[in-house]
C-alpha positions as CSV (number, residue, x, y, z in Angstrom):
1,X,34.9,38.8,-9.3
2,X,30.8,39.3,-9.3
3,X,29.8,42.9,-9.9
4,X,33.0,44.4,-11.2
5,X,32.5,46.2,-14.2
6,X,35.6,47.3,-16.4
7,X,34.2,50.2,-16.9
8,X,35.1,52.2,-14.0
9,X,39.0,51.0,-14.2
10,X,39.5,53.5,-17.0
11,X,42.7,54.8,-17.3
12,X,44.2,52.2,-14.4
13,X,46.4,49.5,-14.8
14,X,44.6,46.0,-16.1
15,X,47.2,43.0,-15.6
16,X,46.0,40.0,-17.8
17,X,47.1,36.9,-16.9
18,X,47.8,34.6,-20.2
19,X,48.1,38.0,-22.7
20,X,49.7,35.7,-25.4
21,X,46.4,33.9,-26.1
22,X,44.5,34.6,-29.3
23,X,42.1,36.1,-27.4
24,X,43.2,38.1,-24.7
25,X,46.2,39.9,-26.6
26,X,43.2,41.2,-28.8
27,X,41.2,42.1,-25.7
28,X,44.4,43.8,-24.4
29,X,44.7,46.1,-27.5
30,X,41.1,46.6,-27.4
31,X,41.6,48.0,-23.6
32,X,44.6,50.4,-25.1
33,X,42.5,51.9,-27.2
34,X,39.7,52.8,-24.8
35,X,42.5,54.3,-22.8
36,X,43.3,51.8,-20.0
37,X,46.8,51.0,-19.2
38,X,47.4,47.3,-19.6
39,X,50.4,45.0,-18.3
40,X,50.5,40.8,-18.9
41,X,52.1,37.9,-18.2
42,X,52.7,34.5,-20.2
43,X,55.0,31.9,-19.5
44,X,56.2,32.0,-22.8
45,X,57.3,34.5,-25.9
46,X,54.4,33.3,-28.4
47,X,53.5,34.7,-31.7
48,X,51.4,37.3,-30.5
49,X,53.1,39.2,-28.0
50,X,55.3,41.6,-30.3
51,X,51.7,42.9,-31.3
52,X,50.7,43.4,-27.7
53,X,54.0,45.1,-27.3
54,X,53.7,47.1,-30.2
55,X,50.0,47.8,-29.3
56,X,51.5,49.7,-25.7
57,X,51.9,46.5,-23.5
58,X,54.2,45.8,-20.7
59,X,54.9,42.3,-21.0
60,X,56.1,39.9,-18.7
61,X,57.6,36.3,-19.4
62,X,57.1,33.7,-16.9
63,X,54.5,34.1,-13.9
64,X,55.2,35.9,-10.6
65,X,53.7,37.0,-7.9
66,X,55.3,40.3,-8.1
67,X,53.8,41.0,-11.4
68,X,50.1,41.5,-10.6
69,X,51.9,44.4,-7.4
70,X,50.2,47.8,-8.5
71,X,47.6,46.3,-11.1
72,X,44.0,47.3,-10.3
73,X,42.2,45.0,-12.1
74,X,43.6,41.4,-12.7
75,X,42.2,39.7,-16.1
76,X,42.5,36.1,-16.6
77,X,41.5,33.0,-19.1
78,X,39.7,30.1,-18.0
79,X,42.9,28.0,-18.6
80,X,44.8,29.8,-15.7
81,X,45.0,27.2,-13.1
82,X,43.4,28.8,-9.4
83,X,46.9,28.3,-8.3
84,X,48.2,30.7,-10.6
85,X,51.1,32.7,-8.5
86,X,49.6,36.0,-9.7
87,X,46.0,35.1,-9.0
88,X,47.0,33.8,-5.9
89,X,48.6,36.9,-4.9
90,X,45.9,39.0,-6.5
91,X,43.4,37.8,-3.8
92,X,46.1,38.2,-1.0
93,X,46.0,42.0,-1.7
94,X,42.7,41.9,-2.5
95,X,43.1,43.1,-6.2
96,X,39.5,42.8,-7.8
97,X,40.1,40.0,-10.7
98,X,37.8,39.1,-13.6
99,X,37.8,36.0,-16.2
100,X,38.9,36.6,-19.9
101,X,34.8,36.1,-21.1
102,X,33.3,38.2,-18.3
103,X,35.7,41.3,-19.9
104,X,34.3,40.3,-23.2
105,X,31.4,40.4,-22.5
106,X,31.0,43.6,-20.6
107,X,32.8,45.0,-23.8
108,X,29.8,44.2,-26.2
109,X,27.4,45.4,-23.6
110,X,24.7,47.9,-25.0
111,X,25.2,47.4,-28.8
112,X,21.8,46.8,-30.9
113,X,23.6,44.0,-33.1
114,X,25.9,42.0,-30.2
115,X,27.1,38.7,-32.8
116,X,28.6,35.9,-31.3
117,X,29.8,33.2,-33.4
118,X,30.1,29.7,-31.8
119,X,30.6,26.2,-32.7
120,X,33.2,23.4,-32.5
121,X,35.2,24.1,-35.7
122,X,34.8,27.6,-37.8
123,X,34.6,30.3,-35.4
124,X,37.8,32.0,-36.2
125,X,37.5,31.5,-40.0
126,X,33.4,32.7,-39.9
127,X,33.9,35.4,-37.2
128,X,36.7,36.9,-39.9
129,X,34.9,36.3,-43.1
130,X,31.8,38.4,-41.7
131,X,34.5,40.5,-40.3
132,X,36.1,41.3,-43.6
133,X,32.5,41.8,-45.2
134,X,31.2,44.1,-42.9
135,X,34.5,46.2,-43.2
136,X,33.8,46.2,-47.0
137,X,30.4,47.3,-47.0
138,X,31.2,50.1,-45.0
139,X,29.2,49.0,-41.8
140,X,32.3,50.3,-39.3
141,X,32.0,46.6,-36.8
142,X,33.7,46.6,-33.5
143,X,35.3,42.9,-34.0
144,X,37.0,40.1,-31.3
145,X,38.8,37.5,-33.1
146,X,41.0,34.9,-31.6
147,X,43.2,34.7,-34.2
148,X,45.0,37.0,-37.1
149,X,43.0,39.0,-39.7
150,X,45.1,41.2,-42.3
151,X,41.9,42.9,-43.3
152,X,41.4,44.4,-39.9
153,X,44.9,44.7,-39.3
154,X,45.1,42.1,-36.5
155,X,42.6,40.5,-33.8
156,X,40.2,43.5,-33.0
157,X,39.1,46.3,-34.6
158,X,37.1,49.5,-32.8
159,X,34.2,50.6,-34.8
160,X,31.8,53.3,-34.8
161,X,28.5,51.6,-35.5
162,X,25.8,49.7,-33.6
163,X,27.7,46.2,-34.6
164,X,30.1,44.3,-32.3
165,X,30.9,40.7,-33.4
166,X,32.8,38.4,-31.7
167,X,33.9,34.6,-31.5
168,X,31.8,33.1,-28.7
169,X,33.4,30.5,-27.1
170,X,32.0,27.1,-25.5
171,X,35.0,26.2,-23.6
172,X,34.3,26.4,-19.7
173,X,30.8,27.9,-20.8
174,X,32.4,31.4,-21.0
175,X,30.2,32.2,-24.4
176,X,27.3,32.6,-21.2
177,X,29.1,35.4,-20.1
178,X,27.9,37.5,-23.5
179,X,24.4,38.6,-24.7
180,X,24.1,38.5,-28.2
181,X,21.1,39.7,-30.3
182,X,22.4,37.6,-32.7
183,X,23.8,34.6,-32.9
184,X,25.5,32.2,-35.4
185,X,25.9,28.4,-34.6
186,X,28.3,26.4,-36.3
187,X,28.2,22.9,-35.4
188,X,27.6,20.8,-32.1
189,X,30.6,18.9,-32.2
190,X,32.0,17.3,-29.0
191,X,35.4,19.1,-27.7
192,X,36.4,20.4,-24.4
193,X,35.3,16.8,-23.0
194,X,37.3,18.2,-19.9
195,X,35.1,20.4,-18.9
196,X,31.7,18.9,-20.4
197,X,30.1,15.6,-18.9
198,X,29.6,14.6,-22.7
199,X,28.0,16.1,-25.6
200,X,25.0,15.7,-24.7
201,X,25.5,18.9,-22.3
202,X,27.7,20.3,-24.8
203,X,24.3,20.8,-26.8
204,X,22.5,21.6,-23.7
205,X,25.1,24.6,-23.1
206,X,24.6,25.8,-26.4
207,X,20.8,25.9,-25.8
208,X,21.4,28.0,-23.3
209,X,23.5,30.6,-24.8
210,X,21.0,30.5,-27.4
211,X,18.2,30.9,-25.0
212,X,20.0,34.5,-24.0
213,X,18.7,36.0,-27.8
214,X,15.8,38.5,-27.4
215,X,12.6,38.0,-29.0
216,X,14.0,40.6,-31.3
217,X,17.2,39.1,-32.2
218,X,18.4,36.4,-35.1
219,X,19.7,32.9,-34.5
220,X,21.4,31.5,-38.0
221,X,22.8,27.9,-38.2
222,X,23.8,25.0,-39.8
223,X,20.3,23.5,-41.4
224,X,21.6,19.9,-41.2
225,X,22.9,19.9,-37.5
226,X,20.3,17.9,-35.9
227,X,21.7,19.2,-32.5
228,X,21.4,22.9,-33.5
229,X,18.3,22.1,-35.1
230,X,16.7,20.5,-31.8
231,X,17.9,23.6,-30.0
232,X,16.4,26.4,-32.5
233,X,12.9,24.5,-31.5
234,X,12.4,26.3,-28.5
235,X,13.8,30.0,-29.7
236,X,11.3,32.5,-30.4
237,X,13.0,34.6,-32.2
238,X,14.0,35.0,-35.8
239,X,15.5,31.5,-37.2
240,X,17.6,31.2,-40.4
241,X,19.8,28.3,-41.5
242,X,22.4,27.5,-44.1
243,X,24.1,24.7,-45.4
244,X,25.2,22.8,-48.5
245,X,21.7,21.8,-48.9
246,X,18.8,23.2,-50.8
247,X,16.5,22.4,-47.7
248,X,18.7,25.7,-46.0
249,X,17.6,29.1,-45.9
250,X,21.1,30.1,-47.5
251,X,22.5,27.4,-49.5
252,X,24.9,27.1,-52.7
253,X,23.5,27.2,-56.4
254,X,25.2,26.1,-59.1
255,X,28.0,24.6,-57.0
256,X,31.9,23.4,-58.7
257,X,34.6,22.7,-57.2
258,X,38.3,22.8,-59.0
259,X,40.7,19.9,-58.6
260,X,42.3,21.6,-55.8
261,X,39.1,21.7,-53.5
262,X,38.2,25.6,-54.6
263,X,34.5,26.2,-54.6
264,X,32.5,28.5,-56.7
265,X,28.9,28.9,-56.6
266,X,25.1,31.1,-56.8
267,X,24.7,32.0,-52.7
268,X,20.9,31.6,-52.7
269,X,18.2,32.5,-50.0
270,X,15.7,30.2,-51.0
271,X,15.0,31.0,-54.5
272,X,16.2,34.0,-54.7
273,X,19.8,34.7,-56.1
274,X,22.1,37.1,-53.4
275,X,25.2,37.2,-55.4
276,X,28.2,34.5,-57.2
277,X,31.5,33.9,-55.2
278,X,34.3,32.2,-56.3
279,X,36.0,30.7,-53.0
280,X,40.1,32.0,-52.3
281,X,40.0,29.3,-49.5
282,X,39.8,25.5,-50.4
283,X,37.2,23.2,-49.1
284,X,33.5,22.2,-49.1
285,X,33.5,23.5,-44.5
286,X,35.3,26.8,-45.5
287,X,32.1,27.0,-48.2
288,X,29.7,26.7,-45.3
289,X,32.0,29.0,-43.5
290,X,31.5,31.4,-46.2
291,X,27.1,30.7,-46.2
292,X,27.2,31.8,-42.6
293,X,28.7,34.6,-42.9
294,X,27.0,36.1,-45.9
295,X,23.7,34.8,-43.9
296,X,24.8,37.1,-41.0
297,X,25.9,40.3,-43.3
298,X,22.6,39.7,-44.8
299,X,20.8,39.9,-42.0
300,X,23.0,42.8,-40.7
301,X,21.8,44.8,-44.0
302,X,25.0,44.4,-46.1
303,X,25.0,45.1,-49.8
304,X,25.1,41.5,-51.1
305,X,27.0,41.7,-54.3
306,X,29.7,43.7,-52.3
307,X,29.1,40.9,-49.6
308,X,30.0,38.2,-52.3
309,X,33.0,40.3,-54.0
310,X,34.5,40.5,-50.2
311,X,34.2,36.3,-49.6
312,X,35.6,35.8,-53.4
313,X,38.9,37.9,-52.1
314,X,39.0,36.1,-48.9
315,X,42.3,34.6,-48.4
316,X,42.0,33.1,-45.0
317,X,43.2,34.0,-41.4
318,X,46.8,33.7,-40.3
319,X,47.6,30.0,-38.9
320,X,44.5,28.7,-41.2
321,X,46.0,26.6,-43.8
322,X,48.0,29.2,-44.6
323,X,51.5,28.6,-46.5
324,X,54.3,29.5,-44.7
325,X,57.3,28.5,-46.7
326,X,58.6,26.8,-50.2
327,X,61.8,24.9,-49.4
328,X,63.6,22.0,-51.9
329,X,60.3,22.0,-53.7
330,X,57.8,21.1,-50.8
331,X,55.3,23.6,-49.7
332,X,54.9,23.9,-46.2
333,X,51.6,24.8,-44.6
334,X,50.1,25.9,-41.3
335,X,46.8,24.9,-39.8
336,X,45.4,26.1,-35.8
337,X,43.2,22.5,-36.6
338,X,43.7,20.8,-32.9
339,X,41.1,18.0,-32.7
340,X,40.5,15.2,-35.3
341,X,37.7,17.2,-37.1
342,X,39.6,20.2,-37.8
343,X,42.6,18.1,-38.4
344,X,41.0,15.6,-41.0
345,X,39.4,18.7,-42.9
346,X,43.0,20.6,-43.0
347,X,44.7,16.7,-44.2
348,X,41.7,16.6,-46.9
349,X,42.9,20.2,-48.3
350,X,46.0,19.3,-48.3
351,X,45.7,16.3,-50.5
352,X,43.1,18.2,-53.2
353,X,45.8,21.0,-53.6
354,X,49.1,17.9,-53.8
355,X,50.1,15.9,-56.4
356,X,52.7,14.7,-54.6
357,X,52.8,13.2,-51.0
358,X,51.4,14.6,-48.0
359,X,52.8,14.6,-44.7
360,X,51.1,15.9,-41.9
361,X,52.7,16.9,-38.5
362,X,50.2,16.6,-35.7
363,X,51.0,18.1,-32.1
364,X,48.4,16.6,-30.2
365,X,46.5,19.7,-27.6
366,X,46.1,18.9,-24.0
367,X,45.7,15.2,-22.7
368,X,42.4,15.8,-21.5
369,X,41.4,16.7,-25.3
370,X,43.7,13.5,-26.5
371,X,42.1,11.1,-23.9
372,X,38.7,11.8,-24.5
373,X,39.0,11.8,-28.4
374,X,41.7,9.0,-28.6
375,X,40.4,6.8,-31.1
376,X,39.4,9.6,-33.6
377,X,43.0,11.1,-33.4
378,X,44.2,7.3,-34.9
379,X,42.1,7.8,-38.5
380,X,41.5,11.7,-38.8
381,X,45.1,11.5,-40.9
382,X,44.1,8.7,-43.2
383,X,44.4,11.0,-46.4
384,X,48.0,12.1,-45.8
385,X,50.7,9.3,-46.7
386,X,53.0,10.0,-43.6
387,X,51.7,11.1,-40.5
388,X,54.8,12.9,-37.9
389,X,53.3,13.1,-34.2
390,X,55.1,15.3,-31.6
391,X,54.7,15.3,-28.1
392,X,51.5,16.3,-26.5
393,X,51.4,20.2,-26.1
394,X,49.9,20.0,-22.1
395,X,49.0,23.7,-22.3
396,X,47.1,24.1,-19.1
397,X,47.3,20.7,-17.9
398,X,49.8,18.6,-16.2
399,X,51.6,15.3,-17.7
400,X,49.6,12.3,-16.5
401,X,52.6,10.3,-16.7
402,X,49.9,7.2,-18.2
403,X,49.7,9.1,-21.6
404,X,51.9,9.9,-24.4
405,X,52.0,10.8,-28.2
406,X,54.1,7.2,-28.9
407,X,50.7,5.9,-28.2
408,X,48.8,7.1,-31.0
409,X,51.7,6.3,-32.9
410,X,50.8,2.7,-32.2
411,X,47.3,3.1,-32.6
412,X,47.5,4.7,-36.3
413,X,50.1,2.2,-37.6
414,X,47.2,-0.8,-36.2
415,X,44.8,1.0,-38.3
416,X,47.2,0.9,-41.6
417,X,48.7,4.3,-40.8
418,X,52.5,5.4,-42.1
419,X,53.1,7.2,-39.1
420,X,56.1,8.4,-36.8
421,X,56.8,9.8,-33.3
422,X,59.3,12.7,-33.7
423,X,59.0,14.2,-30.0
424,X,60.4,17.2,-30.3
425,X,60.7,20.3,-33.4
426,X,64.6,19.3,-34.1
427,X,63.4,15.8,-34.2
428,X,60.3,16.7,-36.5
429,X,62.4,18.5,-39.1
430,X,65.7,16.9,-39.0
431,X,62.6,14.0,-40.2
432,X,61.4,16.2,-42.6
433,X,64.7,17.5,-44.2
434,X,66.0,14.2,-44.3
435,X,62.9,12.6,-46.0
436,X,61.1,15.0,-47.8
437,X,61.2,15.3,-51.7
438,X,60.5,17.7,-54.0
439,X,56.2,18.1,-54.7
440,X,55.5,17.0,-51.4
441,X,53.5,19.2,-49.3
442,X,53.9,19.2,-45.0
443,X,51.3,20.7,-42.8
444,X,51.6,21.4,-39.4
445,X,48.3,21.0,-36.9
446,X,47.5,22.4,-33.8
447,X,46.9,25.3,-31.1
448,X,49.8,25.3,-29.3
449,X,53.2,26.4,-29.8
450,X,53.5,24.1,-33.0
451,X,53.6,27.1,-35.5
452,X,56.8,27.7,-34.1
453,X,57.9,24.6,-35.7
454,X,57.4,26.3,-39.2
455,X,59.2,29.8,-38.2
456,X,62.6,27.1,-36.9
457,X,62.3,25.8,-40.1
458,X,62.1,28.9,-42.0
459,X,64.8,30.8,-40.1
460,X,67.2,27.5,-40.6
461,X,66.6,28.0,-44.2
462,X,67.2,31.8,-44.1
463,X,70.6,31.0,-42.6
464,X,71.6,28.2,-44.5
465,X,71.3,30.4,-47.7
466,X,73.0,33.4,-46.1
């Protein structure tokens, strides 16, 4: 609602519609520890919400009407449909109500060094590198991460200096809603074709959230982006870049890579020699992952050779490629990839670090997202030897009834896929138990609930041994 400002709700109830999401069960324990009293709703029991419990949260499952009754403030994401039962009854009492990125927002208001990291792919993984390095260094950040960070002890941290980072997200434009003084720009990638004409105003968004940087602030992306690049044109501010590329600002010297996909290289600003890291995370993206952050802790004033000693002990976020089990031999991994991009680089890691076969387990995120990006989904596996699609996670969205996952199916095995339509997680693994073999690797991919998939097969395994 325009003009409210969270600020004078302190100490009264804040419902937040959606509190399971990556980012608002961060924002909810960011609003406990400022001393507001927070309650939520989700319409399931994801992975998050023991920590929102934990953190002081009354949690509801499933949406009502009668939950918002005695809130003060309703909070909600941009993927909470207007006919929402709880916003709907939050304007029939007249309860002010606020969107998840206006509350950000408002949050980072009035810090000198406001960083908001944005792109398609990378945010999570950036936004907790420079997390991790800043917490190292001893520059005390305020951080906002929509996802898992065992260095910070979860999805937000409350600092003490003049530094406030956060993720900055394009969907539904609600990165707009922040002013940064700095900011960091992945990649220009089309996504969130559902709420973006094409990605031609996806750039054009990003241009304006870039336009909000003072003249005194810093803009850093990725040198060989022509779409960033066309955008940093018309900033007049301070302009860095980084990339693989000696042609970047910040860019890799002496670059190797192991057999598994692990990078270690010089981090060079120009000519001059910042520090050596030697990657814990595999793959040439999660290098320039790594360039933008140290860009960004240099900028911030960060000792560099602490800066590099931080990204060489950087062992990822929780639900980025991260190994979640050992069973008959085959490791099984977990990735929060959920369009082809992310998804192809996860499948390419995957087969540096396997001998043996990979088998990748897409669950395919929103039709909108599947529609619009259809023909990439059929290839952006090619590198894994089996491919296991579930059903389409709808998330927000409603079933079309004119789309389903048994059509990519099709559409890979045209294009020479091995592929396989298991709809459901009993289907998936009663699949994967039956067929798997010792050296093989499995990865599950997406946003939605499909981590779940790992945790059933992990707690099958726990009670078939016990």
């Amino acid at each position: 609602m325009q003009g409210t400002d969270i600020r004078n709700f302190k100490g009264k109830r804040i419902h937040m519609v959606g509190i399971g999401g990556s980012s608002m069960s961060g924002l909810s324990e960011m609003l406990l520890s400022e001393g507001y009293q927070v309650t939520g709703s989700d319409r399931t029991d994801g992975y998050l919400m023991n920590d929102v419990r934990e953190a002081g949260a009354k949690v509801f499952i499933g949406h009502r009407a009668e939950n918002v009754h005695g809130a003060d403030l309703v909070v909600y994401t941009a993927a909470i449909p207007a006919d929402n039962p709880e916003l709907v009854e939050a304007e029939r009492l007249g309860i002010p109500r606020m969107e998840r990125a206006t509350l950000l927002g408002q949050l980072m208001q009035g810090y000198p060094w406001a960083v908001g990291i944005c792109g398609a792919h990378g945010k999570t993984t950036t936004t907790s590198m420079l997390s991790q390095i800043l917490v190292e260094c001893g520059l005390d950040p305020s951080v906002h991460i929509g996802g898992k960070l065992d260095a910070i002890g979860g999805s937000t941290r409350i600092g003490h200096s003049d530094i406030f980072l956060a993720e900055a997200c394009e969907f539904r434009r609600s990165f707009l809603q922040i002013s940064p003084t700095m900011a960091v720009v992945m990649n220009i990638d089309a996504d969130h074709l559902d709420c973006y004409r094409d990605l031609d105003e996806i750039e054009e968004t990003f241009g304006i959230f870039l336009s909000k940087l003072p003249s005194s602030g810093v803009a850093i992306g990725k040198g060989t982006d022509e779409r960033i690049m066309r955008q940093f044109k018309k900033l007049n501010c301070r302009k860095f870049t980084f990339g693989l590329t000696d042609a970047c600002d910040y860019h890799p010297g002496q670059y190797s890579e192991d057999a598994h996909g692990y990078a270690s290289f010089d981090v060079m600003f120009g000519s001059e020699k910042l520090g050596a890291v030697k990657m814990q995370v595999p793959g040439a993206f999660n290098v320039e992952n790594a360039l933008a952050s140290l860009a960004a802790a240099h900028q911030l004033g960060a000792d560099m050779q602490k800066a590099c000693a931080s990204i060489s002990a950087f062992i990822g976020a929780h639900r980025r490629f991260e190994l979640t089990d050992t069973i008959d031999g085959v490791e099984i991994f977990h990735d929060y990839g959920h369009n082809p991009a992310e998804m192809r680089n996860a499948v390419h890691v995957a087969r540096k670090r396997s001998d043996g076969r990979v088998i990748a387990v897409m669950q395919p995120h929103t039709f909108s997202r599947v529609r619009s990006l259809f023909q990439d989904y059929l290839t952006c596996t090619r590198e894994a030897d089996i491919t296991l699609v579930t059903d389409i996670c709808a998330a927000r969205e409603k079933d079309p009834g004119d789309l389903n996952s048994g059509m990519l199916v099709e559409g890979m095995r045209e294009h020479g896929l091995e592929a396989y339509w298991t709809p459901s997680f009993d289907d998936t693994e009663a699949w994967l138990r039956a067929h798997w073999k010792k050296g093989d690797l499995v990865i599950t991919m997406g946003c939605g609930d499909i981590n779940l998939l790992n945790k059933q097969i992990h707690e099958h395994e726990v009670k078939k041994k016990g």
